[in-house]
N, C-alpha and C positions, 0 to 999 in steps of 0.2 A: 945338377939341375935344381933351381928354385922354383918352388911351386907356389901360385898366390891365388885368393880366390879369384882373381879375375882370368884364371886360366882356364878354368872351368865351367861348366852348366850344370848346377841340377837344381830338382825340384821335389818337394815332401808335397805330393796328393794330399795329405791328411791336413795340409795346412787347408785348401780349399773345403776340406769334409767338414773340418772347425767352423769356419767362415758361414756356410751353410745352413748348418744347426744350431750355432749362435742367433743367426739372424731370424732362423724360423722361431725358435724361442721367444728370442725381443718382441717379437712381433705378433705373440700369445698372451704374453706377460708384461702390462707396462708398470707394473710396481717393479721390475729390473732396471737400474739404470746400464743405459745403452752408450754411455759416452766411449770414446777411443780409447781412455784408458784402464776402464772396466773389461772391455769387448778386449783388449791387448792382454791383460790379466786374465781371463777367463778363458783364450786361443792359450796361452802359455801354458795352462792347468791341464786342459784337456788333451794338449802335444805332448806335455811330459808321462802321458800314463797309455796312452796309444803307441802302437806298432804303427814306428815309421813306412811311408811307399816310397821312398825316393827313386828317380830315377831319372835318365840322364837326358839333358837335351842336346840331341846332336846335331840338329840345327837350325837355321831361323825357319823353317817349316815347320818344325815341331814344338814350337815354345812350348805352353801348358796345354795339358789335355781337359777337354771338357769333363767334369764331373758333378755328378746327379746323387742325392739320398737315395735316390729311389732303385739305383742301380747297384748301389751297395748292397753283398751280400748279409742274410739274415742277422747272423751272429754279429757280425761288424757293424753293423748298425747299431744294435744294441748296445753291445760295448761304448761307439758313441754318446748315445743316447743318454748311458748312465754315469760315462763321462765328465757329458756337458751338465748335466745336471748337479751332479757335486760340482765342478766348477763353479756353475751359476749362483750356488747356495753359498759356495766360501766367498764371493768375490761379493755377491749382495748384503754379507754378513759384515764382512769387515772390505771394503770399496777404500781403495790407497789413492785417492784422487790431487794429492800434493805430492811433493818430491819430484826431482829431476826423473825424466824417463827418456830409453833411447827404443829404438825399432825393434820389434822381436829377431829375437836371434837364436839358434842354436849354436851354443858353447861347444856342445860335442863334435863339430863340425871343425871350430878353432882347431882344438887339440888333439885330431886326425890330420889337419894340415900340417900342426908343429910336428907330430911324429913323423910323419910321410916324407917332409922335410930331410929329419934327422936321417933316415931311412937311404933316400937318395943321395944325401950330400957325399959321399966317396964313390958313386957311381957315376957310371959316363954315359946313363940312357938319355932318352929324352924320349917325350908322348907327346902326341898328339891332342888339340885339346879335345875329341871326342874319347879319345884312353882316357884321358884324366877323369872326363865327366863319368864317365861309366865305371871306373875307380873309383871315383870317390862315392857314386850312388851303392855299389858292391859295400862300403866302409859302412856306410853312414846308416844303409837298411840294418845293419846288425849293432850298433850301438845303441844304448839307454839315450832316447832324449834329453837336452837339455836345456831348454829352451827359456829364456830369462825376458823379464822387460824393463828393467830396473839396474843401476848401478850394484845393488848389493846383489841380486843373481849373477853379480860377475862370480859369487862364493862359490855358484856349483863348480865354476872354469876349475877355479883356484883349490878345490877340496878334488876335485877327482883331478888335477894334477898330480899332486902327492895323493893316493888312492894307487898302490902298485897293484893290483889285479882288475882295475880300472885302463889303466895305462897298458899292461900287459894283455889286456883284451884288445886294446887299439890296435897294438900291434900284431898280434894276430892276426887281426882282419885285416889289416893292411897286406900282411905279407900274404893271405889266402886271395886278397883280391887279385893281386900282383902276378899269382900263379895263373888266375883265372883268365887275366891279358893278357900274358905270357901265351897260353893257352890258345886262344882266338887269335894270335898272329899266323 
């Protein structure tokens, strides 16, 4: 079985919680430049240092869950908070406003598919795409973000490829998630 992203749903709340506090920011502070790819810089800074929420969507009823600051618990907000604000400070300091740029992405995401891949390919299962999405949200809550908006962020892809206890984490969690479906059948 090949697995692609278009097999799957999920989704990182925290991407929304960035979006959120970004904007209340901008909107305190207009000595910030607020352009797309400041505010893309500044979402990538504050994802790679927060604990991922991912979780799965299982189906067109569920797309995205509403999310509120105000409903985030104390600590996590905070955390947030002091986040976004180093973010806001590195990206107003030094603002990358040339160079080719592609859609935020997490990396860590790529290279849990290439292994899960390697994983399945002598196997004869097949999932469902609600297995997959809740697989891969299982995977993807326990990795290090990696979250890029730039060509040269493909480095993180490419440096925790070759990173074996990087790699040997993935698989870990792959193979723990796998028990975990295994499990709920």
């Amino acid at each position: 079985m090949k697995v692609k992203a278009e097999d799957y749903r999920i989704h990182n709340e925290m991407e929304e919680v960035a979006d959120l506090v970004i904007k209340e920011i901008l909107s305190e502070d207009s000595s910030i430049c607020g352009c797309s790819s400041c505010q893309a810089d500044m979402k990538s800074l504050i994802l790679n240092r927060l604990n991922p929420q991912y979780y799965p969507i299982l189906n067109t009823a569920d797309e995205r869950r509403e999310v509120s600051l105000d409903l985030l618990d104390s600590d996590l907000f905070n955390e947030v908070l002091v986040e976004t604000y180093r973010a806001v400070l590195k990206v107003k300091d030094k603002p990358r406003h040339d160079g080719e740029r592609f859609y935020l992405r997490n990396s860590a995401e790529e290279i849990a598919l290439s292994a899960l891949n390697e994983i399945l390919q002598g196997e004869k299962r097949t999932f469902t795409g609600n297995q997959l999405s809740t697989l891969m949200s299982l995977v993807m809550n326990n990795l290090k973000p990696l979250y890029t908006t730039t060509f040269k962020g493909s480095a993180f892809t490419r440096t925790a490829e070759v990173d074996p206890s990087y790699i040997a984490e993935v698989y870990s969690h792959i193979f723990n998630a796998l028990k975990q479906i295994d499990s709920q059948d």
